[in-house]
C-alpha positions in Angstrom: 0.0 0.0 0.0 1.4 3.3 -1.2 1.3 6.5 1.5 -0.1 9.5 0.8 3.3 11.1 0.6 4.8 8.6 -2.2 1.4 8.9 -4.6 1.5 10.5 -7.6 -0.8 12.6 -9.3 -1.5 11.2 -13.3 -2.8 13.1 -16.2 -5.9 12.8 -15.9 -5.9 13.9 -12.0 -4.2 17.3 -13.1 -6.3 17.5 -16.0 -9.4 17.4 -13.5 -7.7 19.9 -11.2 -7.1 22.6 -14.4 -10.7 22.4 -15.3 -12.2 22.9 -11.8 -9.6 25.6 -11.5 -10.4 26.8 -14.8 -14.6 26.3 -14.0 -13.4 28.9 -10.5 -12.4 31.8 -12.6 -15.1 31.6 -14.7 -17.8 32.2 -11.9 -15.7 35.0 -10.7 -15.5 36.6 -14.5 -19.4 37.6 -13.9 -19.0 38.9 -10.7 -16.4 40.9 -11.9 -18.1 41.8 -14.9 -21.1 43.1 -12.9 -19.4 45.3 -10.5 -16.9 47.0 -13.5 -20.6 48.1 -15.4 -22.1 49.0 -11.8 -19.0 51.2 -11.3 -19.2 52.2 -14.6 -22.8 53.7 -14.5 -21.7 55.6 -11.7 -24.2 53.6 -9.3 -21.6 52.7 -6.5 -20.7 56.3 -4.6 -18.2 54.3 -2.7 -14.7 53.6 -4.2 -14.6 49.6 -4.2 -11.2 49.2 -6.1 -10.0 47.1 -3.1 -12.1 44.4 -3.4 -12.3 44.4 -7.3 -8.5 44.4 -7.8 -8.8 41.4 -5.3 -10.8 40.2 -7.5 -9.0 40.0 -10.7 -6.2 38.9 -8.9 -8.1 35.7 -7.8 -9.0 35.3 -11.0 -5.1 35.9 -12.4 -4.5 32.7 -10.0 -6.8 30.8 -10.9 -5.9 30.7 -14.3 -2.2 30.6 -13.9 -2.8 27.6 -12.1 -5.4 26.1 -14.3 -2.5 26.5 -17.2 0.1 24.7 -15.3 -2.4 21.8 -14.1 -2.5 21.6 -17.9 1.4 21.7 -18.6 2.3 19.4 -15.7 -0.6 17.1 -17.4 1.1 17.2 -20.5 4.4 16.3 -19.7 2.9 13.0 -17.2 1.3 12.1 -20.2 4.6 12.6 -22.5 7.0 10.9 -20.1 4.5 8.0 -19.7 3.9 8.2 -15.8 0.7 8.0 -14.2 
């Protein structure tokens, strides 16, 4: 029996893990999307950039890691380890 420590993730597990992570920025995009027009209009008196430049940041990790999921996916599948 292998320990949790010694396991290795295969392709298809990092696949998975880039498109959750890739599904994760794509709810925040609308979000995003809604508060930019709402700020936009001129509906929000406040100044919110705080929590929308926390927001594109989330969604800046999100897909940076979704891409590497994909590249570390790539190369398990290339080198033939699972």
């Amino acid at each position: 029996m292998c320990s949790l420590s010694s396991a290795r993730l295969g392709p298809v597990e990092w696949i998975t893990g880039g498109l959750l992570s890739t599904a994760v920025a794509l709810t925040m995009v609308g979000p995003l999307i809604a508060a930019l027009l709402i700020r936009r209009s001129g509906a929000g008196r406040t100044d919110p950039t705080a929590p929308l430049i926390l927001l594109i940041l989330a969604i800046t990790v999100a897909i940076a890691a979704a891409l590497t999921m994909f590249a570390i996916a790539r190369r398990r599948r290339r080198s033939g380890s699972s």
